[in-house]
C-alpha positions as CSV (number, residue, x, y, z in Angstrom):
1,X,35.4,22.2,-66.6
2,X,38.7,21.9,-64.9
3,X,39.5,19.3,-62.6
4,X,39.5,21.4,-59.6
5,X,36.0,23.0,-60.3
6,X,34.8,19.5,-60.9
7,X,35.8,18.3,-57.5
8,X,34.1,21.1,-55.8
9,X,31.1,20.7,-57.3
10,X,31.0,16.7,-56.7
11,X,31.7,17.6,-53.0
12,X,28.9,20.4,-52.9
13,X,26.3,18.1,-54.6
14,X,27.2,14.5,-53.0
15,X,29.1,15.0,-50.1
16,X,27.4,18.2,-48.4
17,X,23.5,17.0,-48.3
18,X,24.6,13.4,-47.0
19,X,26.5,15.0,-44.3
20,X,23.5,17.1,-43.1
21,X,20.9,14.4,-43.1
22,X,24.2,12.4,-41.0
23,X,23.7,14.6,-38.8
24,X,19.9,14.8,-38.8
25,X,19.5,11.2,-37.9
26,X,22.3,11.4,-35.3
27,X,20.2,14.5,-33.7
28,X,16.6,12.6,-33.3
29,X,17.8,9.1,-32.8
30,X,18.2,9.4,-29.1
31,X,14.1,10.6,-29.6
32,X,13.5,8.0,-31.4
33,X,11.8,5.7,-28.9
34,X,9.9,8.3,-27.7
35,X,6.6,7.2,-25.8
36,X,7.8,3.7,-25.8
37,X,7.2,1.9,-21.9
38,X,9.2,-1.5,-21.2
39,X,8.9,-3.5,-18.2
40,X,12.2,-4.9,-19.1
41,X,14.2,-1.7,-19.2
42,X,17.6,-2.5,-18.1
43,X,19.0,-1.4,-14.7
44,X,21.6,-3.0,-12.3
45,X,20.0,-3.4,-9.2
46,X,22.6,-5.1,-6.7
47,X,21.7,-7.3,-4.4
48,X,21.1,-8.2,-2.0
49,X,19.2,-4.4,-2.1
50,X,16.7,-2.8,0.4
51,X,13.2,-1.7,-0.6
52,X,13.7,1.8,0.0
53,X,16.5,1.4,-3.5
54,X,13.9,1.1,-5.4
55,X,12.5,4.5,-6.6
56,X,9.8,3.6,-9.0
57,X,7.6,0.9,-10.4
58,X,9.8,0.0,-13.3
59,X,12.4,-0.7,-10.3
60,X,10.1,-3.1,-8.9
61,X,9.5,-4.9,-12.0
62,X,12.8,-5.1,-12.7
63,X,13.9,-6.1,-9.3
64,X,10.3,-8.8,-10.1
65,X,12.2,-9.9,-12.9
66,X,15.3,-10.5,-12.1
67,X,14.1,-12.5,-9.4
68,X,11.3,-14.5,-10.3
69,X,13.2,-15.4,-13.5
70,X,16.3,-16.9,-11.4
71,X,14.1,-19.0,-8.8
72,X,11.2,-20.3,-10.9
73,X,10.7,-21.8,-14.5
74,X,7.7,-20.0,-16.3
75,X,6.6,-17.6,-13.5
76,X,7.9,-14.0,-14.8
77,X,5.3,-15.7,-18.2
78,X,3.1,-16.1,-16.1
79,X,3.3,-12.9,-14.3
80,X,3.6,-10.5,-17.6
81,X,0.8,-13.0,-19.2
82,X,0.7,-10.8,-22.6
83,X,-2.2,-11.9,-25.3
84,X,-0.4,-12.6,-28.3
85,X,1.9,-10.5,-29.7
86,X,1.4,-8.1,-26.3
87,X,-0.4,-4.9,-28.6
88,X,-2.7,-4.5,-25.7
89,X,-0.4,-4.8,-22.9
90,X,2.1,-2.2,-24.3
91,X,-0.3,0.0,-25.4
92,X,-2.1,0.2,-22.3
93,X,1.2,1.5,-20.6
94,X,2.3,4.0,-23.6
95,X,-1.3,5.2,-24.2
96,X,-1.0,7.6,-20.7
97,X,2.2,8.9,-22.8
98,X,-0.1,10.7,-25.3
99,X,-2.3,12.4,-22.7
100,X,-0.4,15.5,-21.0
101,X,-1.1,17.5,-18.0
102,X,-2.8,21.3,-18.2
103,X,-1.5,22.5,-14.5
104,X,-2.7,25.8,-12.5
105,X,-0.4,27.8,-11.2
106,X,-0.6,30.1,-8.2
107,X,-3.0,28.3,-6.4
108,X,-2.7,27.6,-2.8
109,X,-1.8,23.8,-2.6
110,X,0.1,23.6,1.2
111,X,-2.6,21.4,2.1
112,X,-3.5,18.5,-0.3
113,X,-6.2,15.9,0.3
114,X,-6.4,12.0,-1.6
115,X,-9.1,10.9,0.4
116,X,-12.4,10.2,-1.9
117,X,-15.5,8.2,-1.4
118,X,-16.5,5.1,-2.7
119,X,-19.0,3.2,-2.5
120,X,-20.8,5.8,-0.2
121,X,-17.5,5.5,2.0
122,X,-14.2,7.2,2.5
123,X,-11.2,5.6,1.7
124,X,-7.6,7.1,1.8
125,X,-6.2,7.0,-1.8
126,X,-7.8,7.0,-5.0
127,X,-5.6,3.7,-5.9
128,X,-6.9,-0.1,-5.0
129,X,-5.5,-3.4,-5.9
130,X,-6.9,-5.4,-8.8
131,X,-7.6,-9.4,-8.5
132,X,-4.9,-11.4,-9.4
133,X,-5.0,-15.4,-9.1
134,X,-2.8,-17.5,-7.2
135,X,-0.4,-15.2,-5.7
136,X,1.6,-17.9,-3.5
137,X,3.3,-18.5,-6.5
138,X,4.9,-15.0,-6.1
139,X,5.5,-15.4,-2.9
140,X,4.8,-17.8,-0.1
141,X,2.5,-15.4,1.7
142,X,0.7,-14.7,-1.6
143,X,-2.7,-13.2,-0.9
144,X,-2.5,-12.4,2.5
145,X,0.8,-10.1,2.1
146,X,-1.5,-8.1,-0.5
147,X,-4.0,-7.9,1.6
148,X,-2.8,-6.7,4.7
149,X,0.1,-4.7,2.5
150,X,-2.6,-2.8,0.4
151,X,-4.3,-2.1,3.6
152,X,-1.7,-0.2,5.7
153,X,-1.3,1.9,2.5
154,X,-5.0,2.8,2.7
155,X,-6.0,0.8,-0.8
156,X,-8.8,-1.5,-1.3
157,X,-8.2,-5.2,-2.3
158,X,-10.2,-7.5,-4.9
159,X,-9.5,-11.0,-3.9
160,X,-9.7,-13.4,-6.6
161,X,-11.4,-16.1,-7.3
162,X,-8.5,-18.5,-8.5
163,X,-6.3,-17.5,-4.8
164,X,-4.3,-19.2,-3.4
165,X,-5.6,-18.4,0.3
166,X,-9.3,-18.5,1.0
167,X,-12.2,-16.0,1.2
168,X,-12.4,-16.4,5.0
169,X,-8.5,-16.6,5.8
170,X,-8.0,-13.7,3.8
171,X,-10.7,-11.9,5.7
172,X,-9.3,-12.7,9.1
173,X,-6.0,-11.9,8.3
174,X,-6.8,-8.5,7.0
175,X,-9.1,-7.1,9.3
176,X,-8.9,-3.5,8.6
177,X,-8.6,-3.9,4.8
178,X,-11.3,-2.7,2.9
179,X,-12.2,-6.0,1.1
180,X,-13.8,-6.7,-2.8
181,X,-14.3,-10.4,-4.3
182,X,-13.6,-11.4,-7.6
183,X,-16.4,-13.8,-9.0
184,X,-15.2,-15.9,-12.2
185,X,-19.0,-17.5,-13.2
186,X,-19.4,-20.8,-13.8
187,X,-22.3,-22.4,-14.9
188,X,-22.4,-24.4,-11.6
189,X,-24.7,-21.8,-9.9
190,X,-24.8,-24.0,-6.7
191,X,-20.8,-23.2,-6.7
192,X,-21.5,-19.8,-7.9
193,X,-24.1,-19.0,-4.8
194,X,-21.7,-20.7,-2.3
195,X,-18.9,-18.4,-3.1
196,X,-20.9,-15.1,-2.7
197,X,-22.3,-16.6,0.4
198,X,-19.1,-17.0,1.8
199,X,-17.7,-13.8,0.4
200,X,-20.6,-11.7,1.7
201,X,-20.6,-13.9,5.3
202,X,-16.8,-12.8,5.7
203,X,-17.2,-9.0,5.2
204,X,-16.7,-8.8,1.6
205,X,-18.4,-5.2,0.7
206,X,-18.8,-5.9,-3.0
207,X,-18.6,-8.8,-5.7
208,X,-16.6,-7.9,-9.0
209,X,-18.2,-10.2,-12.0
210,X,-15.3,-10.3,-14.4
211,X,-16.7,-10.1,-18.0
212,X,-14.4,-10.7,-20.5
213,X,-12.6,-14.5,-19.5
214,X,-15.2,-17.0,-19.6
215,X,-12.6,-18.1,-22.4
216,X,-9.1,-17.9,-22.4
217,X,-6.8,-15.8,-24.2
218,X,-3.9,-16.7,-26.1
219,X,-1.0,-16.6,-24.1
220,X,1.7,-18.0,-26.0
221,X,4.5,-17.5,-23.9
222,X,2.8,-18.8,-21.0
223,X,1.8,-21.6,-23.5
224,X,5.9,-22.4,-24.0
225,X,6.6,-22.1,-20.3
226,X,4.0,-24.1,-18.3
227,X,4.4,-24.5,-14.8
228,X,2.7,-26.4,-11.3
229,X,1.7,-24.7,-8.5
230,X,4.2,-24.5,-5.5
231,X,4.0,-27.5,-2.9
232,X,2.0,-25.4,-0.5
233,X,-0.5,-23.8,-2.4
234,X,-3.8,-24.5,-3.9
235,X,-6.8,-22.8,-5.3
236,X,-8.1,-22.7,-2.1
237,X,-11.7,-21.7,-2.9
238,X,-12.1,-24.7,-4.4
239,X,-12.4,-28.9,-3.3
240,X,-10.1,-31.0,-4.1
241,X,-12.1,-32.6,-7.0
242,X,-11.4,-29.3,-9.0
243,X,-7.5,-28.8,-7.4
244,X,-6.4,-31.9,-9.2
245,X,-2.5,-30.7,-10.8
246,X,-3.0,-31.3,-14.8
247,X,-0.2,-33.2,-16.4
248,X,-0.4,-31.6,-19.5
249,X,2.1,-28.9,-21.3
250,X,1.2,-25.3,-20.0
251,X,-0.5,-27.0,-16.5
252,X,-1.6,-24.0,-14.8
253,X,-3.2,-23.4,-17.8
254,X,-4.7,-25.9,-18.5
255,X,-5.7,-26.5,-15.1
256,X,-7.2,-23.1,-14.6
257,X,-9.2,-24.0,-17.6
258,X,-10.9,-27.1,-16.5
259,X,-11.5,-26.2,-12.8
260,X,-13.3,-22.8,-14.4
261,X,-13.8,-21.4,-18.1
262,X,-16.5,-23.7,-18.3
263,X,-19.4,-21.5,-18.9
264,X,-19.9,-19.7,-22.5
265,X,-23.3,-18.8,-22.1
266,X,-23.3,-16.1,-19.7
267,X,-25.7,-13.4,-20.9
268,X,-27.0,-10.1,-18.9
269,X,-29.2,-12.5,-17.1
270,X,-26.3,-13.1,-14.8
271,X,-26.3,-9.2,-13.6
272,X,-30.1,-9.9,-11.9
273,X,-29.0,-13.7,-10.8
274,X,-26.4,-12.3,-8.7
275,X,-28.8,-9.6,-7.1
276,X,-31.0,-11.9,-5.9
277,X,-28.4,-14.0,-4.3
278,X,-26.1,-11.7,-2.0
279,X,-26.3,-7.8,-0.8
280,X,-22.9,-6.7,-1.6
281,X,-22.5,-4.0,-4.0
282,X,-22.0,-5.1,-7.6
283,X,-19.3,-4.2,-10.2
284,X,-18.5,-5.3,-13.2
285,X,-15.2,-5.7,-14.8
286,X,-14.2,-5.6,-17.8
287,X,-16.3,-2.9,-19.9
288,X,-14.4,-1.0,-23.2
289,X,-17.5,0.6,-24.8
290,X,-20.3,3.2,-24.2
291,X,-23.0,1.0,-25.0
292,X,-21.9,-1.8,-22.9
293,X,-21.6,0.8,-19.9
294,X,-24.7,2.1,-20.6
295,X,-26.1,-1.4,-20.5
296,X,-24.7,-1.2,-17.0
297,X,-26.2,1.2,-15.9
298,X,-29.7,0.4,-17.3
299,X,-29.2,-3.1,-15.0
300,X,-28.2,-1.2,-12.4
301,X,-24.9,-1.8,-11.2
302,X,-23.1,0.0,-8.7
303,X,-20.1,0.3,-10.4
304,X,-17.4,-1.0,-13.7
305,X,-14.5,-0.9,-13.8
306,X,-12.8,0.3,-17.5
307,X,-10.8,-2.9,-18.3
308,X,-9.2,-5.3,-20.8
309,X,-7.7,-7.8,-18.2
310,X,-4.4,-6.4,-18.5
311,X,-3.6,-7.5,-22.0
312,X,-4.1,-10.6,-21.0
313,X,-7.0,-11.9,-22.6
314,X,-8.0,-10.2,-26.8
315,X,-5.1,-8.3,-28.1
316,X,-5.5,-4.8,-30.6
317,X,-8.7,-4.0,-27.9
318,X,-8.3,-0.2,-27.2
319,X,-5.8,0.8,-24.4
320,X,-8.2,1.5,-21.5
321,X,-7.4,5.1,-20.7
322,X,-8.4,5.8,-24.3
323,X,-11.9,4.3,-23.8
324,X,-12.4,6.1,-20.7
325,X,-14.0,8.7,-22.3
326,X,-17.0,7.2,-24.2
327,X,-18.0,5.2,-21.0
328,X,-18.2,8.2,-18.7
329,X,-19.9,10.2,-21.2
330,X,-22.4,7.4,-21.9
331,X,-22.9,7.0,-18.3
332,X,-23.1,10.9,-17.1
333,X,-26.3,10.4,-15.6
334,X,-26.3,7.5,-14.1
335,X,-24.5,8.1,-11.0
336,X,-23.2,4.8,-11.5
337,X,-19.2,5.0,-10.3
338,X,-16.2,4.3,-13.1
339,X,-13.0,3.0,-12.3
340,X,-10.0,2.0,-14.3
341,X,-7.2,-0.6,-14.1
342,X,-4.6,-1.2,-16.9
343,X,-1.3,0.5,-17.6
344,X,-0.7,2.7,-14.3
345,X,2.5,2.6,-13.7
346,X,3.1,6.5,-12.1
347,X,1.2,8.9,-9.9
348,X,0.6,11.4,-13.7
349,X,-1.1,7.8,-14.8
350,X,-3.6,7.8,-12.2
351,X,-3.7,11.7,-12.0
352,X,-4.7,11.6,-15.6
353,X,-7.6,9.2,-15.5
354,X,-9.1,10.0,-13.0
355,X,-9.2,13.8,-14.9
356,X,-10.5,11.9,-17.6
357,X,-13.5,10.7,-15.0
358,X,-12.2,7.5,-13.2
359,X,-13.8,7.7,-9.7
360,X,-10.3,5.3,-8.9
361,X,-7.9,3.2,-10.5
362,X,-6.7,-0.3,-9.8
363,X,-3.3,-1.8,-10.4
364,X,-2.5,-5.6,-10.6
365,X,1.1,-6.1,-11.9
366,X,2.7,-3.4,-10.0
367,X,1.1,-5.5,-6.4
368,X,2.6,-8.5,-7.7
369,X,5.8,-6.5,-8.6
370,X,5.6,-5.3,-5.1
371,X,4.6,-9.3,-2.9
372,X,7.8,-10.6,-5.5
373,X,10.2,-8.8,-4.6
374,X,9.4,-8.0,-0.6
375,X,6.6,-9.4,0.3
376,X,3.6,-7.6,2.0
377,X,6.0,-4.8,2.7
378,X,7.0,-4.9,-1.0
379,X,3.2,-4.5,-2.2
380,X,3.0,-1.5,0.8
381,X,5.8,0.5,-0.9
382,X,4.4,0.1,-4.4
383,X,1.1,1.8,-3.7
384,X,3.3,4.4,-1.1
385,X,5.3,5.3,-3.8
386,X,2.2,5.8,-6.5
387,X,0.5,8.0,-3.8
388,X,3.3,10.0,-3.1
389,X,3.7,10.9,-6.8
390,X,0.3,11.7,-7.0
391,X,0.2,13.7,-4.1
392,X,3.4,15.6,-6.1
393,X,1.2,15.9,-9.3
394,X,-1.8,17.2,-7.6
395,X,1.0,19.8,-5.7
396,X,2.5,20.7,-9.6
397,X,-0.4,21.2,-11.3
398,X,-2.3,23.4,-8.9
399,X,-4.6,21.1,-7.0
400,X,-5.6,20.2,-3.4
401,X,-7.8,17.7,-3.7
402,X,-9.0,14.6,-5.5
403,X,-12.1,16.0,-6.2
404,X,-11.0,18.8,-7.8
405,X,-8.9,17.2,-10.9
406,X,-11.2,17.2,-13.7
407,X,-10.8,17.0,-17.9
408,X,-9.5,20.9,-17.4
409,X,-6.1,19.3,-16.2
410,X,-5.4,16.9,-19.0
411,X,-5.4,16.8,-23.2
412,X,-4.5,14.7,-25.6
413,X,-1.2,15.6,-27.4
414,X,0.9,13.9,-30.5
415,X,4.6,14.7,-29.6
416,X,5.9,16.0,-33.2
């Protein structure tokens, strides 16, 4: 073979198939991350900057970030609060990825109403605000700002029962707010009575029984970065017997776990206690299965909301759009109502569950996003913005009103 021959062939053989899978990576790497959601995507926001710069969510967490990482130790932990290695908390975000929309087109859509009922009454927007604890250490007018912010949008609020602001001040501060209270049980039913007393007394329509924190998750990077309460704020639900500042690593923490996650026990038993102790309609939070929901129903609650407490609490648990499914169908027949928190970070996110049977959706980061970086007109603009995109997606796919979006509009799809 002659030198020249041999050369060609060494280039054709070697060089020529290396080049094309070159080129093959270089064509799908910008793809790569496809489906992947960050809250810490990086932007450039300059400051000082104005509410109406900041477009979407992930602009509000980022603006979030930036600044509750500069002023306080341990907060932006705190505040993203993932379980472990975080499975659950980025899942719940990247799982509305793999569901796309079916739209209609040439439908008449010049008119488009977000108004649905629940709870037997209207409310404005499909979208509510989830219960978050102690929200002064956001912001200095904590719960208040999100409730009187979520009620010029229109949203319903859960007050929780760690706050930082009472169940009555919150009430009188936020007159025309459609109100929900958060109940943490404790085996201290004298405690547990007096707070649904109190709720129901101040014009609380329901009580949400949170199910799945009556121990801790493991937070470890809220572990490494403990921090106190700020100087004027307390768990103001509370005496001052059970307000007492721990002094151990991780205080809030630990604190939160000795004023509260005292009380292992709780069975369905304390579905029929809290019926015979207050009239307020009953939901329960923090349901992942079709035989748990159907359990629900059987007790007869008024309502559950789809949840895994944000990621917060047991990591690898499904993402909870996925499991939306199983506890409508279980449920069909029950005319009990299903709603959904976790994840929702666009107007297509709560488009899509609530095709997927979510009667409405709650969002807690995105509020606290919102009362971080603005205050209560902060937490208005986050819900204004998640309405007005999915007011946009009802227009795009060929639909006028909330309850017209159904499982024709949606389907599950594997990018290739």
């Amino acid at each position: 073979m002659n030198c020249a021959y041999r050369n060609v062939l060494i280039f054709v053989l070697v060089f020529v198939p290396g080049i094309i899978i070159g080129g093959m990576f270089v064509a799908i790497w910008p793809f790569s991350d496809y489906g992947k959601v960050n809250y810490n995507r990086p932007q450039d926001l300059p400051e000082p900057y104005t509410t109406e710069e900041l477009l979407n969510i992930e602009d509000f967490y980022t603006a979030a970030k930036s600044k509750l990482v500069k002023n306080s130790a341990g907060v932006w932990e705190y505040f993203e609060g993932k379980a472990d290695l975080g499975w659950t908390l980025d899942q719940n975000k990247r799982a509305y990825r793999r569901y796309v929309i079916r739209p209609r087109i040439l439908r008449d859509v010049s008119i488009r109403n977000l108004t649905t009922s629940i709870l037997g009454k209207l409310t404005s927007l499909p979208i509510g605000v989830a219960p978050t604890s102690m929200q002064k250490v956001f912001h200095p007018d904590g719960e208040i700002a999100v409730a009187t912010g979520a009620g010029r949008a229109g949203a319903i609020y859960i007050l929780s029962t760690l706050a930082t602001t009472s169940i009555e001040e919150v009430a009188a501060s936020a007159p025309q707010t459609r109100l929900w209270f958060q109940l943490y049980f404790k085996n201290d039913t004298t405690f547990n009575a007096n707070l649904l007393t109190r709720a129901e007394n101040s014009g609380y329509e329901a009580v949400v029984l949170t199910l799945d924190a009556q121990i801790i998750g493991k937070r470890v990077d809220q572990l490494r970065h403990g921090f106190e309460l700020p100087e004027n704020a307390s768990l103001a639900n509370f005496d001052s017997n059970m307000n007492q500042n721990s002094t151990d690593s991780g205080t809030i923490l630990n604190q939160t776990l000795k004023v509260l996650r005292d009380d292992i026990t709780m069975t369905w038993d304390v579905v029929k206690w809290i019926r015979d102790h207050t009239e307020m309609k009953l939901i329960l939070k923090g349901i992942l299965t079709g035989e748990d929901a159907k359990l629900a129903a059987d007790y007869g609650v008024d309502a559950i909301i789809v949840s895994n407490h944000g990621g917060r609490q047991l990591d690898s648990v499904i993402p909870t759009i996925d499991a939306l499914s199983e506890v409508v169908s279980a449920t069909a027949s029950s005319g009990m109502e299903i709603y959904l928190d976790g994840g929702i970070s666009l107007g297509t996110d709560v488009f899509k569950a609530i095709a997927l049977g979510a009667k409405m959706v709650f969002v807690g980061r995105a509020a606290l996003a919102g009362l971080s970086v603005a205050g209560e007109e902060g937490v208005t603009k986050v819900l204004e913005i998640l309405k007005s995109e999915l007011d946009l997606t009802m227009a795009l796919s060929g639909v006028s009103n909330v309850a017209s979006i159904n499982s024709d509009y949606v389907e599950l799809y594997e990018p290739i």
